[in-house]
Every structure is written in structure tokens, then in C-alpha cells.
C-alpha positions as CSV (number, residue, x, y, z in Angstrom):
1,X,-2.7,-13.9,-44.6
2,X,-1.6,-12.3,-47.6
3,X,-1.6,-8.6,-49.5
4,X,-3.9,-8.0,-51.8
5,X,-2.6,-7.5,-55.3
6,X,-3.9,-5.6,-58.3
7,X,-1.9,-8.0,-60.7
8,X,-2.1,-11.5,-59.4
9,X,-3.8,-12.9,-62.2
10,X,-0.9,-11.5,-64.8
11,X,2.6,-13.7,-64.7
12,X,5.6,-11.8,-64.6
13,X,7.9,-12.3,-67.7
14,X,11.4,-12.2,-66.9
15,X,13.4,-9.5,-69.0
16,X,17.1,-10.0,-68.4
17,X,18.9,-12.3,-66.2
18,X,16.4,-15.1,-66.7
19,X,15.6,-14.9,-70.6
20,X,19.6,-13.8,-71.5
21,X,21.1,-16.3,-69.2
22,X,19.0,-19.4,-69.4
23,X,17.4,-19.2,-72.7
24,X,19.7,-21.7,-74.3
25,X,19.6,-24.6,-72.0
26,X,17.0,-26.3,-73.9
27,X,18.1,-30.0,-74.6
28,X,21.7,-29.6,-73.2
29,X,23.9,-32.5,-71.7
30,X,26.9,-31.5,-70.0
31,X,29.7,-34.2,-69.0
32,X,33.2,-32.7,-67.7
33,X,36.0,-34.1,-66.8
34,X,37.6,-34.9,-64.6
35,X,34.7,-33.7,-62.2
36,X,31.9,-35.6,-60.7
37,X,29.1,-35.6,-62.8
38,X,25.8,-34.3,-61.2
39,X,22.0,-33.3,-62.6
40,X,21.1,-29.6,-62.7
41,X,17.7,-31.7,-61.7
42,X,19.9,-32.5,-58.4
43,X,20.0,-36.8,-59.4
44,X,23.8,-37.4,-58.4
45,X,25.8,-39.3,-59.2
46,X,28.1,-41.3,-56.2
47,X,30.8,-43.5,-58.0
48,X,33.3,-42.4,-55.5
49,X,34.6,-42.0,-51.3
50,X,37.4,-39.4,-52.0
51,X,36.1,-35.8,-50.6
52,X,38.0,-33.9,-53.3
53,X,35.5,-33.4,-55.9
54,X,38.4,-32.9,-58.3
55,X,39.6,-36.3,-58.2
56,X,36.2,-37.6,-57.9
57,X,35.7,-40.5,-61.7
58,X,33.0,-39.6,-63.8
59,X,30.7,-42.8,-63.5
60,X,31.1,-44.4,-67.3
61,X,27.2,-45.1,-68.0
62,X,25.9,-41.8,-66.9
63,X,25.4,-38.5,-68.5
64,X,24.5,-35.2,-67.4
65,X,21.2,-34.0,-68.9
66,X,19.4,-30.7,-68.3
67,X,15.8,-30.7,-69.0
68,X,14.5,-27.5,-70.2
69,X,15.0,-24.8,-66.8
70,X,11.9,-22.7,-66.3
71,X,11.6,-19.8,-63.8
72,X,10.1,-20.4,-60.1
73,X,6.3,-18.5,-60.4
74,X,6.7,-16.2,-57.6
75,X,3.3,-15.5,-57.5
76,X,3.0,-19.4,-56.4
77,X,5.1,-19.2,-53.9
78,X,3.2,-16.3,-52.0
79,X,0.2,-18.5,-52.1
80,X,-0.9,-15.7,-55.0
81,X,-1.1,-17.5,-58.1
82,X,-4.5,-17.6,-60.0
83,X,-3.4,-19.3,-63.1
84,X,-2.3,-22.8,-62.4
85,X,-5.4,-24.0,-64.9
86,X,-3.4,-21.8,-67.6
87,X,-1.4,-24.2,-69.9
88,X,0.5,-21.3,-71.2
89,X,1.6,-19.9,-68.1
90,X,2.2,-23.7,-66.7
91,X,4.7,-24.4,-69.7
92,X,6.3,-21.3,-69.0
93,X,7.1,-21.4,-65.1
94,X,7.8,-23.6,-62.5
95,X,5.7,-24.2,-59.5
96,X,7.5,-27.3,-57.6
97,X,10.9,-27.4,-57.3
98,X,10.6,-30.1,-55.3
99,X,11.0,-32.0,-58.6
100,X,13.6,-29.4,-59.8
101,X,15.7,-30.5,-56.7
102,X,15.1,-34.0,-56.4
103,X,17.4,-36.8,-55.9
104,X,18.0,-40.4,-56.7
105,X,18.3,-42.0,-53.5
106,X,19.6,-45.3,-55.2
107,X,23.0,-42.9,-55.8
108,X,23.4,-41.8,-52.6
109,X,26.1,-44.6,-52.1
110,X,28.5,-42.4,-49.4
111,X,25.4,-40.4,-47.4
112,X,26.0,-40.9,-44.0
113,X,23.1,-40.7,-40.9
114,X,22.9,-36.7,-40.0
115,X,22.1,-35.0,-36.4
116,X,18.8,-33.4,-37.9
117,X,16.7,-34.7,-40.0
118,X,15.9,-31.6,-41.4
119,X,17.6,-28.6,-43.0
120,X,16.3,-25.2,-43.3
121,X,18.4,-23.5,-46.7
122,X,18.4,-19.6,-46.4
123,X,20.0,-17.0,-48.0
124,X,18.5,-13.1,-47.7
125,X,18.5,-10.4,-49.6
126,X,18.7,-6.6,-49.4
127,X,21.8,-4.9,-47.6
128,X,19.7,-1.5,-46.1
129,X,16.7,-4.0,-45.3
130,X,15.8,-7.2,-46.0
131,X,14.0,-8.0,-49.1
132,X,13.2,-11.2,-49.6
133,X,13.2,-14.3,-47.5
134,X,13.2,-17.6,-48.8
135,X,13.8,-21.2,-46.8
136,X,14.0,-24.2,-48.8
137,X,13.4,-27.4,-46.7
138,X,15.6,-30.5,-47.3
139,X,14.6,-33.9,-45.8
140,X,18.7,-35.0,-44.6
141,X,17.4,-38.8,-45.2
142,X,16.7,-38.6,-48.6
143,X,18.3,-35.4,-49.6
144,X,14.9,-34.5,-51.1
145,X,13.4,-31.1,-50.9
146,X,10.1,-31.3,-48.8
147,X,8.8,-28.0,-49.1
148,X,9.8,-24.0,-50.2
149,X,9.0,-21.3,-48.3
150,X,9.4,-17.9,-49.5
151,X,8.1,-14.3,-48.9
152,X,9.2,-10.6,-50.4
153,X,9.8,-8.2,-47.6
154,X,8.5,-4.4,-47.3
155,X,10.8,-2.3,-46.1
156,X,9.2,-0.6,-43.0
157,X,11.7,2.7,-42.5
158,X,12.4,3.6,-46.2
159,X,9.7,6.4,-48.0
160,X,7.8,5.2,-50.7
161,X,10.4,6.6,-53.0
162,X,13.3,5.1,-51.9
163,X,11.9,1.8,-52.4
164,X,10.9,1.9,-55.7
165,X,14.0,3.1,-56.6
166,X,15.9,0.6,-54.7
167,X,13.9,-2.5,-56.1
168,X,13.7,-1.2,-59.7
169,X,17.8,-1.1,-59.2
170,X,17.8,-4.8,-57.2
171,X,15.2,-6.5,-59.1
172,X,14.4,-4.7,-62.3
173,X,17.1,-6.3,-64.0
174,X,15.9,-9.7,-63.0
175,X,12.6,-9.1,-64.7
176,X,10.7,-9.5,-61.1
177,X,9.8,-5.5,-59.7
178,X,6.5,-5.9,-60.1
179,X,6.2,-9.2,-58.8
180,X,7.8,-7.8,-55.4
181,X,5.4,-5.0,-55.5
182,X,2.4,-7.1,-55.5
183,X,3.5,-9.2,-52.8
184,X,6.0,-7.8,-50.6
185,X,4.6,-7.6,-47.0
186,X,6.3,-6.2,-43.5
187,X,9.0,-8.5,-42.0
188,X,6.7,-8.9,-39.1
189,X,4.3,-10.5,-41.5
190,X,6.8,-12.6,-43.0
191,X,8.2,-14.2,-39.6
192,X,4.6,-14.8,-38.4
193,X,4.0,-16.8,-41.9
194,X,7.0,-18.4,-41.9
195,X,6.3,-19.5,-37.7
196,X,3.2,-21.1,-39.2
197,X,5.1,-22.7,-41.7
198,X,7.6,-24.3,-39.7
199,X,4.3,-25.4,-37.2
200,X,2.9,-26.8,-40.2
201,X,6.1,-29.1,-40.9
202,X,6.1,-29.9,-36.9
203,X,9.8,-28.3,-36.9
204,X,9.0,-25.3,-34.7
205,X,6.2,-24.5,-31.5
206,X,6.2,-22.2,-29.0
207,X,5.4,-24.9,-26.3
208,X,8.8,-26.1,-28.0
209,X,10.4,-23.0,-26.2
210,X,10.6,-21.5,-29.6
211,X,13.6,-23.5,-31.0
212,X,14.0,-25.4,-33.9
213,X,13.2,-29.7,-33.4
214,X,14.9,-32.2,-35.7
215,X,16.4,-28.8,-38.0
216,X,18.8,-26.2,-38.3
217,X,19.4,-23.3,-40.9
218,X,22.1,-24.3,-43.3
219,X,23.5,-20.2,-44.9
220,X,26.3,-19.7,-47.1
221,X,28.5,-17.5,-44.7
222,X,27.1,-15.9,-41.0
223,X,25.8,-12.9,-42.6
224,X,22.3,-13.7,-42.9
225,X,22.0,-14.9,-39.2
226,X,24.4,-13.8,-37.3
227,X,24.2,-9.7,-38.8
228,X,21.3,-9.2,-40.8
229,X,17.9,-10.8,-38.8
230,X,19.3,-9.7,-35.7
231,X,19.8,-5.7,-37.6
232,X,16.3,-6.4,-39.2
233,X,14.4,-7.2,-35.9
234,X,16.1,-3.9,-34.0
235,X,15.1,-2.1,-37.6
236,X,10.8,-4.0,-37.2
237,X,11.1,-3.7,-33.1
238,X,10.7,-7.4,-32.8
239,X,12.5,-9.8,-30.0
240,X,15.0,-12.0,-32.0
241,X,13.3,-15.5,-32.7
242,X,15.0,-18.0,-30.4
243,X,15.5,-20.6,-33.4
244,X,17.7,-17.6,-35.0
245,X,20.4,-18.8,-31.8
246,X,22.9,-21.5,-34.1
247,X,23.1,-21.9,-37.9
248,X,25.5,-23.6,-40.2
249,X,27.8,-22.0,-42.2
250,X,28.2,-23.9,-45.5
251,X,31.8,-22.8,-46.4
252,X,33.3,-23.9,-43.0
253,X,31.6,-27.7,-43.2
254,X,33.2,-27.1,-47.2
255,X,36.3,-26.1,-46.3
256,X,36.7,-29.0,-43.4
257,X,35.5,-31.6,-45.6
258,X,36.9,-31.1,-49.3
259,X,40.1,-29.4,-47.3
260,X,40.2,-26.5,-49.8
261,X,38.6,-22.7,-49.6
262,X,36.0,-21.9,-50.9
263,X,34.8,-17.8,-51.0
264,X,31.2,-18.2,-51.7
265,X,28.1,-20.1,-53.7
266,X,29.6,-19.2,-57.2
267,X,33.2,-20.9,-56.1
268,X,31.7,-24.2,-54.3
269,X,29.2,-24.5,-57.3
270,X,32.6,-24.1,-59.7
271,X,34.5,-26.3,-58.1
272,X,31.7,-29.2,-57.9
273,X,31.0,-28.5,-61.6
274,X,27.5,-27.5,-60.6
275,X,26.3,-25.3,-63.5
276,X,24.5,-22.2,-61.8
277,X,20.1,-22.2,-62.5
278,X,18.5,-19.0,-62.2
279,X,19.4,-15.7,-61.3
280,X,22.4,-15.0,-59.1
281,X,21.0,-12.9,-56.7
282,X,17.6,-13.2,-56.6
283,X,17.4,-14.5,-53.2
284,X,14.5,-18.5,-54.4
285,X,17.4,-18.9,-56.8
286,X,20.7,-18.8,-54.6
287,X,18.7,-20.5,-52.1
288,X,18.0,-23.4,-54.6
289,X,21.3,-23.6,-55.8
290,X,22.6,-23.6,-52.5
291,X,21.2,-26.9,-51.5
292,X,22.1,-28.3,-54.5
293,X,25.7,-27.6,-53.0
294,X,24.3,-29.1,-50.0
295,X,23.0,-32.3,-51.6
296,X,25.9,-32.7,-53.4
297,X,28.2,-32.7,-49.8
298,X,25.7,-34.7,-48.0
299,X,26.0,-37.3,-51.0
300,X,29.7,-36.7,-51.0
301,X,29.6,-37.9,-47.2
302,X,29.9,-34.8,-45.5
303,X,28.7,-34.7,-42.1
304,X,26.2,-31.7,-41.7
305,X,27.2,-29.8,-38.1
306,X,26.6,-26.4,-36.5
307,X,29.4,-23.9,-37.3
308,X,28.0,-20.9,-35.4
309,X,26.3,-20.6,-31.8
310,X,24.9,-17.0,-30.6
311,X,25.2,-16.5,-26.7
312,X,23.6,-12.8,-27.0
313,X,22.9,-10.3,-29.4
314,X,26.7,-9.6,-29.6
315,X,28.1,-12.3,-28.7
316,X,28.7,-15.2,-31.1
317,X,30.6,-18.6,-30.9
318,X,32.1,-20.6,-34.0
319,X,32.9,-23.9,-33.1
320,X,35.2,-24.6,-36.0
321,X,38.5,-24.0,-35.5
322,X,39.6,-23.7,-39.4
323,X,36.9,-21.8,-40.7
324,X,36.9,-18.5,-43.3
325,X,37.0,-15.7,-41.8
């Protein structure tokens, strides 16, 4: 199922944006006012009804505390990692964010029931082609994440050199070139895996007509749906997936439910007081802090819809009337 690589057995070290960024958030609490307070490890805290998380009281027995962040091991993720009985490469990466993400249920005082049980958290990257894919499953019950799914992508109409140039510009300064180089595999590949994956989680069959059952993609804007898979698929020669036909867009259900605008992850994050893990960018991390925006408005309240409807390759409905544009 997967590439070989000549460097599985060595873990990456990030260079930049992980060691500069995050190597000071050993032992940390955070606690701002007036916001809501909310883990980095994704345990909210609910004191409140109000949908404006600037009003929102900071519960008076509860602090914020960040445990010591530690970088996904992207080799893990690809099914590639050969040194999960290595202590030292254990202490230094993660390998189950499902911990990472998790959430007190007992907090959860304003959830209300969802139309899926299931959301499917994506966010691409690569503008020319795409470059890595990753999902991150979250149960809509228990706000938990259930599984991760994530695959680097090979561009197929670029030469050799243009790639290496364009992922030593991308992801070079994350620290994770080589990692993509060892694992990155056609987009073909990567839908096939990522078919199986959903199959595996019962979400997704062909005898299903090919839709989606109980889920639905939750993106931060339409781009990734509504423009890039459909460009990527014309790019690979590949039908568009039928489950690729509706999405939610998480800055319309914001800007309906907190009634104020919101431009992207890094405002929605700011304005929730949601301090940013990882590596803006790097496509596992936005995705993760994504549904921690998503946990945070589904705790909040917020009822989860679909924003976006595609009728034909061109043709597109949104079904919210205020939405950004």
C-alpha cells in the first residue's frame, strides 16, 4: 500500500517552525481574560450559553494548562514508522493526537444533538498541485477525535526538478522535506487509501453510491473542495469522488453563530483565544487546529450544517445566505 522509503527508520527533526515556535511551551498555563478559557489539549471548558466568545466568563476553578506539545511523527501517520519501541524518538514525537485533541465530555454543558455523527476535518496544501492531504475524524457526540488520516501527495505533471525545488521552498522551513520525500505518493494513491479508510470507519462504500453516511467534510473556506480536488482530479485524470458533492465551510457556520467575521483559521483561533500548536501551514497541523475551532463551536452550541452543495463541476450552491465571500 505504501512507497518504499530509504529513510523510514530515521525521524525527521524539525529545524524551524517547530523547534523556534514551540520550543518554549514546556510547563505553561495560560488564563485570559475576558475570554473563555479552553485546553491546547482540546478539554473545554462550558460555563456559559452566550455565542460571543468575548463575553463568554472564565470558569473560576479552572486553569488553562499546556502539557509539553510534541510534533505529529509523520512517518506514523503513513503507516511508515519503524521506531515506536524507541524511547527517544517516543519522548520526542507524537503518534496519537487523538489524546492531543481530546475532550471532556462532562464540560460539554451547551453541545447540542448534530445531523452527522461524524466530521471529516480537511485542509490541503499545495497551490500548483496538491501536496498533502490530511482528514482528521471527529466523533460529533463526544467531540472526540476517532481517527487521523493523512497522506503526502506526488505531484504527477511537475519534472523532478521542479519539485524538489518547490518542497524544499514549502516544507524545508518546517523541518519536514525529507519526510515528504520518503512518503509522498500519486493523488490516485492517496484517494484509493483514503476510500479504504473511510470503508474501514463504515462512513463511505461504493454499494453506498459512493457518498459519505453519517459524515461530511468540515474546511475552513470552499477552496479545498469546491476548486482544488475538482483542479487536482482533471490534473490525475480521475472522475470526481461523489462524496466530494457538499462540504461545510467553517467561517459561514462562524460567522452565523458568533455573528461576527471571521477571515480565516488564524482569526477564529484569535478570537476564541485558542493558542495556535504546530506549524501554520503544514497541512496535519492546520487540520488539528481546525477542529479544535470545531470542538470549541460544537461545545459553544453551534449547530454543524452544510454551507456548500456542488450540482456539477461548475456549478456550485451555498445555502447560506450571509456567508463570506
Amino acid at each position: 500500500m505504501y512507497r518504499s522509503a530509504t529513510a523510514v527508520s530515521r525521524s525527521f527533526l524539525p529545524r524551524a517552525a517547530y523547534s523556534l515556535s514551540f520550543g518554549s511551551l514546556s510547563s505553561i498555563t495560560l488564563s485570559v481574560s475576558p475570554f473563555r478559557t479552553l485546553s491546547v489539549s482540546a478539554s473545554l471548558s462550558v460555563s456559559t450559553t452566550q455565542h460571543d466568545p468575548s463575553s463568554a466568563p472564565i470558569p473560576s476553578n479552572k486553569t488553562n494548562t499546556i502539557g509539553r506539545w510534541k510534533p505529529m511523527c509523520l512517518y506514523y501517520t503513513h503507516g511508515m514508522c519503524t521506531m515506536l519501541d524507541d524511547p527517544a524518538h517516543l519522548e520526542k514525537f507524537n503518534h496519537y493526537c487523538s489524546e492531543e485533541l481530546r475532550v471532556d465530555v462532562a464540560e460539554l454543558k451547551n453541545k447540542r444533538s448534530q445531523e452527522f455523527d461524524y466530521f471529516l476535518v480537511l485542509d490541503l496544501e499545495g497551490k500548483v498541485e496538491i501536496l498533502e492531504f490530511p482528514v482528521v475524524l471527529v466523533d460529533a457526540k463526544t467531540l472526540n477525535v476517532v481517527d487521523l488520516f493523512h497522506r503526502f501527495v506526488r505531484p504527477s505533471k511537475m519534472s523532478e526538478q521542479r519539485i524538489n525545488e518547490y518542497i524544499e521552498g514549502k516544507y524545508g522551513q518546517l523541518g519536514v522535506d525529507r519526510v515528504w520525500h520518503d512518503t509522498a505518493i500519486p493523488f490516485e494513491a492517496v484517494l484509493q487509501n483514503f476510500e479504504d479508510w473511510l470503508a474501514q470507519h463504515h462512513l463511505w462504500g461504493k454499494e453506498q453510491g459512493g457518498h459519505l453516511d453519517r459524515a461530511a467534510f468540515v474546511t475552513c473556506g470552499n477552496w479545498d473542495v469546491k476548486t482544488k480536488i475538482p483542479q487536482q482530479c482533471t490534473v490525475s485524470k480521475m472522475k470526481l469522488p461523489s462524496y466530494f458533492m457538499e462540504w461545510i465551510n467553517l467561517k459561514d457556520v462562524y460567522l452565523n453563530f458568533y455573528k461576527r467575521r471571521a477571515t480565516g483559521m488564524m482569526t477564529m483561533m484569535r478570537e476564541l483565544q485558542l493558542p495556535l500548536l504546530g506549524s501554520h501551514h503544514l497541512g496535519i497541523d492546520d487540520a488539528k487546529n481546525i477542529t479544535r475551532v470545531l470542538q470549541r463551536m460544537l461545545a459553544d452550541g453551534a449547530l454543524i450544517q452544510i454551507t456548500a452543495r456542488r450540482h456539477s463541476l461548475e456549478k456550485v450552491e451555498f445555502l447560506f445566505e450571509n456567508r463570506i465571500r
